[in-house]
N, C-alpha and C positions, 0 to 999 in steps of 0.2 A: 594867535596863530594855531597852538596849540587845539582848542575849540573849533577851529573849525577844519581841521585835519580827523579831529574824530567825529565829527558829523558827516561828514565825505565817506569816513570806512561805515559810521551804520546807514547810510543812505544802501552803500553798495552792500553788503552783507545783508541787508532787507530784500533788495532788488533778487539777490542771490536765491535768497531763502522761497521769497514766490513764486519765480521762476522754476525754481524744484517741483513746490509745490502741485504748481498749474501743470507740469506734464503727468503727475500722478492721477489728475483728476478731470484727464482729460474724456471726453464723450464719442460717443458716434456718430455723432451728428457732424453734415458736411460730406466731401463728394469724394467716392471709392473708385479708384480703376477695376474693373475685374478683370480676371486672370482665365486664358482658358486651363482647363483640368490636367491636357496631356501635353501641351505646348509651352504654357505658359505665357503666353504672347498677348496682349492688349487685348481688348473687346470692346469692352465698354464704359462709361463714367456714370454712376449711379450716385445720386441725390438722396442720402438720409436727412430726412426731417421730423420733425416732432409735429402732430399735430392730436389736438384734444388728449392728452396727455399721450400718446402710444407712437410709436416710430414707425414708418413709413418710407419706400425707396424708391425712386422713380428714376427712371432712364433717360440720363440728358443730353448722352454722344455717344455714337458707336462708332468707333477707332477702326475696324476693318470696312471701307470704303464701301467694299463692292455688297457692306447688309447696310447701309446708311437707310435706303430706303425699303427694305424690307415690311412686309406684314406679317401680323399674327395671324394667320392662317387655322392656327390650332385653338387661337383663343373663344370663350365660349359667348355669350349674350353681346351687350353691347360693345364688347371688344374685338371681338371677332371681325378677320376684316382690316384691323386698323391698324398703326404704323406702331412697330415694335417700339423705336422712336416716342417717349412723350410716357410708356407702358409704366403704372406704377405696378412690381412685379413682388414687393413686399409691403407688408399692411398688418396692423396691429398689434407687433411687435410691443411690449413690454418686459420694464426691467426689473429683471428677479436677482437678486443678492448680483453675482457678478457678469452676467448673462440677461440677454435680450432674447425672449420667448414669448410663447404664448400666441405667437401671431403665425404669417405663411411666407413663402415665397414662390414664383410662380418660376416656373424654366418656359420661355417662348417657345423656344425650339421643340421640346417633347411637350407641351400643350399641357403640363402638369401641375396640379398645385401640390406643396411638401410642406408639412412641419419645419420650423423654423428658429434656429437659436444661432446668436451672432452673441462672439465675445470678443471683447476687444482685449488685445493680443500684451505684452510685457511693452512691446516696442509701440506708442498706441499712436503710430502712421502705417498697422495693420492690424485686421482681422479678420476673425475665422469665421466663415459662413458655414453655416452647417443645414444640411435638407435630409428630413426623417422619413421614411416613407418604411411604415409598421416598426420593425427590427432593424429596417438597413439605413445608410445615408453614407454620402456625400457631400464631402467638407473641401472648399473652396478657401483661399486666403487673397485677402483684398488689402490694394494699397492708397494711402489718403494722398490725394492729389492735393499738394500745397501751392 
């Protein structure tokens, strides 16, 4: 009895231990609410994905109704035109030490492309979006939709 009272505690002290583990080394990948800047209020559910090594975001719901069908308006070449809905709005994105760089993100609404760095945050059911444009930017915090 003995023996198998202490097989039940390292069972659960294992379980304990990767449980730990797995929230420290958690990823971005997986689907963000975004946040508006000065409300705070819903928007949208964006899709990070991994593909060909580099991450990637793509738009799979917009929470405010009345832009569900919206178009890009502002967008340039073959997007132009097409439903915000579906818009992969970050692309390229790779991961440097503890930051996701190197790639863009696109804002629909101002028709603009920015520099681009996403870290994922202490608590990591968010983070920080950040958009460079030369010296300035604008940082955005995004929550993981479980």
């Amino acid at each position: 009895m003995f023996l198998l009272n202490r097989t039940y505690i390292r069972i659960i002290l294992t379980s304990i231990l990767l449980l730990s583990l797995s929230g420290k080394s958690q990823s971005i990948i997986g689907k963000w609410k975004t946040l508006h800047e000065s409300t705070g209020k819903p928007v949208s559910i964006v899709q990070l994905y991994e593909q060909n090594g580099k991450i990637f975001g793509k738009i799979v719901e917009i929470l405010e109704k009345e832009h569900e069908k919206d178009l890009c308006v502002k967008c340039k070449g073959d997007e132009k035109n097409k439903p915000v809905l579906g818009l992969t709005i970050i692309k390229n994105m790779e991961k440097v030490g503890k930051f996701y760089k190197k790639g863009t993100i696109f804002h629909p609404v101002l028709g603009k492309t920015f520099r681009c760095r996403i870290k994922l945050l202490d608590n990591p059911n968010r983070i920080q979006v950040r958009g460079y444009f030369l010296f300035l930017f604008g940082t955005q915090y995004w929550e993981r939709v479980l």
